[in-house]
N, C-alpha and C positions, 0 to 999 in steps of 0.2 A: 368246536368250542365246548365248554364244559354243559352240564345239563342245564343247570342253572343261568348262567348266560345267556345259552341259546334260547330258553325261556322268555328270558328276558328281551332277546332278540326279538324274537319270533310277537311276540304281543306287539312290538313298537312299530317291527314292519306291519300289522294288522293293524294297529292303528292308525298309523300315518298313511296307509294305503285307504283308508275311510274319507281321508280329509284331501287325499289328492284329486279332486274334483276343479272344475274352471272356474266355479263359482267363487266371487272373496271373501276370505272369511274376514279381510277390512272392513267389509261392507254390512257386514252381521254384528259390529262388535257395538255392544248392550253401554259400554261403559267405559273406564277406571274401576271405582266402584261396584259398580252392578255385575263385573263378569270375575272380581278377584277375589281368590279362595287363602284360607290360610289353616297349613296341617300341622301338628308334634308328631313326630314319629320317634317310640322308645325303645331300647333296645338294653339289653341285660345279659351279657356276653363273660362266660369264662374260659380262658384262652390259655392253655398248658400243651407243653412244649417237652420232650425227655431228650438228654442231650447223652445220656449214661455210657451211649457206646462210640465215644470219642474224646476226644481232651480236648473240649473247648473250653475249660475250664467251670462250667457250671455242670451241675447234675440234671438241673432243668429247671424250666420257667414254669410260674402258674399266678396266674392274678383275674381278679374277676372286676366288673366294673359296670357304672350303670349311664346311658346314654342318649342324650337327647335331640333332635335336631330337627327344629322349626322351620319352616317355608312360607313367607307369604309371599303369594303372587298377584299382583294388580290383574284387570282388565287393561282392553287399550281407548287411547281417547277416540272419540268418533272421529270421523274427517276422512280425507283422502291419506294422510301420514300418521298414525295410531301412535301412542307416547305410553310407556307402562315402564314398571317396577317392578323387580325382583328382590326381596330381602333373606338372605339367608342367617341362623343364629343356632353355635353348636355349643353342647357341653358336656362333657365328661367327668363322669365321679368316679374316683375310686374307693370298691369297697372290701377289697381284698387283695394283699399285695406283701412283699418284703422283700429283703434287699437282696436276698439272696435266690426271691425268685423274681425279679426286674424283667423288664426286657422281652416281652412280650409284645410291646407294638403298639398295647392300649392306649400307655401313657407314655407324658413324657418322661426324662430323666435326668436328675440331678448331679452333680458333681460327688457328690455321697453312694452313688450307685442304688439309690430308692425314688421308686416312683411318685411325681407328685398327687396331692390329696387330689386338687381336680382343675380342668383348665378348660378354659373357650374358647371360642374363635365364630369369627363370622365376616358378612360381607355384603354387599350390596351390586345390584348391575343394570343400565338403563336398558330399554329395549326402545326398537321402535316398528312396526310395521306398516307396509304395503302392498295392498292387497294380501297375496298368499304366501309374502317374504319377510322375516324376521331375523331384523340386527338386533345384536345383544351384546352391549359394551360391560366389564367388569371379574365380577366372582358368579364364576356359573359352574354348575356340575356338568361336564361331558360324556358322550358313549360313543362316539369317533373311535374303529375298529383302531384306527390309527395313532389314536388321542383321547383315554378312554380313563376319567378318575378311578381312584378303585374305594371299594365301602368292604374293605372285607375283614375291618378291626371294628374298634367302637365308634369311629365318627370317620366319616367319610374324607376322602380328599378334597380339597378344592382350588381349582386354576384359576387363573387371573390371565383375561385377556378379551379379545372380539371374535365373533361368532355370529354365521349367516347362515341360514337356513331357505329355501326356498321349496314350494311345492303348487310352484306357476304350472308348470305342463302334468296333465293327467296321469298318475300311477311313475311318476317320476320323483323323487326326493334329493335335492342335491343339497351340498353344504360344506361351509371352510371355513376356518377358522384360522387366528393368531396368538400364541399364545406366549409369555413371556415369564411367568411363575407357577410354585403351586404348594399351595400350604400340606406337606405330608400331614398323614392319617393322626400321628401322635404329635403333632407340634403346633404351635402357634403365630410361626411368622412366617411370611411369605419368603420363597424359592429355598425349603427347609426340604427337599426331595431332590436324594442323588443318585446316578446309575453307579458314581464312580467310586474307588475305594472309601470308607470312613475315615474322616478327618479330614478329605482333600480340599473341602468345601467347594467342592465343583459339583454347578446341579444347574439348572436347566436354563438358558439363555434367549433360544428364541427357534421355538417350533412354529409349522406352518403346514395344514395339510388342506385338502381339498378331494372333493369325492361326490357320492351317489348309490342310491339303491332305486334298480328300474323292476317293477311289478310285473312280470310277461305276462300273468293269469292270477286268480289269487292263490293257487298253489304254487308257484315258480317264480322267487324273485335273485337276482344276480346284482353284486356289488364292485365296486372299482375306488379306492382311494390310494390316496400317494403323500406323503410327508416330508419333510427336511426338519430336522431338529439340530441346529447349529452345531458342531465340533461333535457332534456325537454321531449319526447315523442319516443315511435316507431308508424310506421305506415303501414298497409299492404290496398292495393288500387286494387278494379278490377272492368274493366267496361266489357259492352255487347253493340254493337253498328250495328242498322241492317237500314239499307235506302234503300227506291225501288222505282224508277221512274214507276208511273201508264200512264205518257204518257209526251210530251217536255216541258209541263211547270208547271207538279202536282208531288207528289211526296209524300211518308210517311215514316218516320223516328220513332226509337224506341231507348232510351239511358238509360243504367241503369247503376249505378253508388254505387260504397259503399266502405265506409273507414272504418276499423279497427281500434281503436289509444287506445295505453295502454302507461301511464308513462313510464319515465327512469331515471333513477339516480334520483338527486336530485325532479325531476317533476316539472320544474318550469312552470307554469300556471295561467291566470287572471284568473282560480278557487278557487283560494289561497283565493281571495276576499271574498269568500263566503263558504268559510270554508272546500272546497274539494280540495287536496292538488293532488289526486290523479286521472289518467283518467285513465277508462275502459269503452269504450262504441262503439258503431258501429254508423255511419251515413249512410245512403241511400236516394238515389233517383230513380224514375222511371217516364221516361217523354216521351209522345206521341207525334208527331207533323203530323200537314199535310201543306202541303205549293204549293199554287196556284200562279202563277206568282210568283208576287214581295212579297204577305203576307202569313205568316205563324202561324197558331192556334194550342195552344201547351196546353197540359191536365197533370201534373204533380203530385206526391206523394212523401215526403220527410218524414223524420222519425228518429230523432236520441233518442239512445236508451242507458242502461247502464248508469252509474257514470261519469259525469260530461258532460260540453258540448265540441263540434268538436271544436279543437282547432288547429288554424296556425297563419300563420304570421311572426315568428322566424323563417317560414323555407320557408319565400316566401308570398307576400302578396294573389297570385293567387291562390295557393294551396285548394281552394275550387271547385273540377271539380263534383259540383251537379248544382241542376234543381233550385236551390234557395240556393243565401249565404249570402243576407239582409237579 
């Protein structure tokens, strides 16, 4: 998966590998109140795009934009059954844009072909926990290798659906979800995110995935998930993940990564375009790092194989946990 990703990865397995202990963390909860935090996170992104060496009819995009998006998160209630809140609240300003450079992804867009001035969105989700297990009905952000939002414009994705996490047995993490919508990056209404051609209005009906990351040591952890995303694809996903400090500030990491993905139902796919209606093929990656202080040099191999190519998006823009997804 890319540097950043795996980053991203690599903290949450360290984290969640802290909290997988037998002890409940039901049993420790302070509150509603007393244990819930609430952050802004701002963001000031310019996004350009050159299109020069082909006829797609623009010369290229460029728009800049400024963006917000708040978090609060409850604590849970005391008891044997814990009760909490998630609120999420996004917003989007645009502060440079034209019509002729559109389309960039920040924002939405108009029947005029100009992006609008600025737009929100947001969402709400219950949770509830026991002991070391947490249901979570609603609008929640995912990282499910299989089901994974993406944030990689001005304001994030977000799904609409239920969500279980469990981290009952020691150095084990498991977790599944269902998910039935998902507000794209640039839009504001729910199941606004399609894999399929533009226009078709086909996008995402009802995914389902289910999985685990098991700890063998704290350098060595191994993943297993599998998905169904109705009329569009199945998916089976497993990584191999080994890091080892050679001393306080060196370190060498090893990430192997591979997808599965056969159609379902219908198979709806931007392969359609090119006359493969149907997926059967494996993706992989294998990537080396070593990293001295603050820089890290990284030697990868990707490979996809089989009938048609790696396809997501309809089930998460993130959904690409390789060494390369440009």
């Amino acid at each position: 998966m890319r540097v950043m990703k795996w980053s991203m990865i690599a903290l949450a397995v360290s984290a969640g590998t802290s909290q997988f202990a037998m002890a409940s963390a039901q049993d420790d909860s302070k509150g509603f109140v007393e244990d819930s935090t609430f952050s802004i996170n701002t963001r000031l992104l310019n996004f350009r795009r050159d299109f020069r060496n082909n006829d797609s009819g623009k010369s290229y995009t460029n728009e800049t934009g400024l963006g917000f998006n708040g978090l609060y998160q409850s604590g849970f209630t005391q008891g044997t059954v814990g009760f909490g809140v998630d609120v999420i609240g996004l917003l989007g300003v645009k502060l440079d844009s034209g019509k002729g450079r559109s389309g960039t992804g920040l924002f939405p867009t108009g029947s005029d072909g100009r992006s609008q001035d600025e737009y929100s969105k947001g969402g709400g989700a219950v949770k509830f926990r026991i002991s070391n297990t947490v249901l979570k009905v609603g609008d929640q952000y995912t990282t499910a290798p299989v089901f994974a939002s993406d944030d990689s414009r001005l304001l994030p994705e977000l799904p609409q659906g239920i969500s279980i996490t469990s981290n009952e047995i020691k150095d084990l993490k498991l977790e599944a979800g269902h998910f039935t919508s998902i507000v794209a990056q640039d839009h504001t209404y729910k199941d606004s995110i399609s894999s399929a051609e533009p226009g078709t209005g086909t996008g995402l009906r009802d995914a389902n995935f289910v999985g685990g990351v098991y700890s063998w040591t704290p350098e060595f952890t191994t993943s297993l998930y599998y998905s169904k995303v109705e009329d569009y694809w199945k998916k089976l996903y497993a990584n191999v993940n080994w890091t080892h400090a050679l001393s306080d500030d060196q370190s060498v990491a090893v990430d192997f990564n591979i997808y599965s993905t056969k159609s379902d139902g219908a198979g709806l796919t931007r392969a359609e375009k090119d006359g493969t209606t149907k997926l059967d093929n494996r993706a992989f990656s294998l990537q080396g790092a070593y990293t001295v202080g603050a820089h890290t040099f990284t030697l990868a191999a990707q490979k996809v194989s089989g009938d048609g190519d790696y396809a997501y998006g309809v089930d998460g823009g993130g959904t690409v946990f390789l060494a390369n997804s440009i």
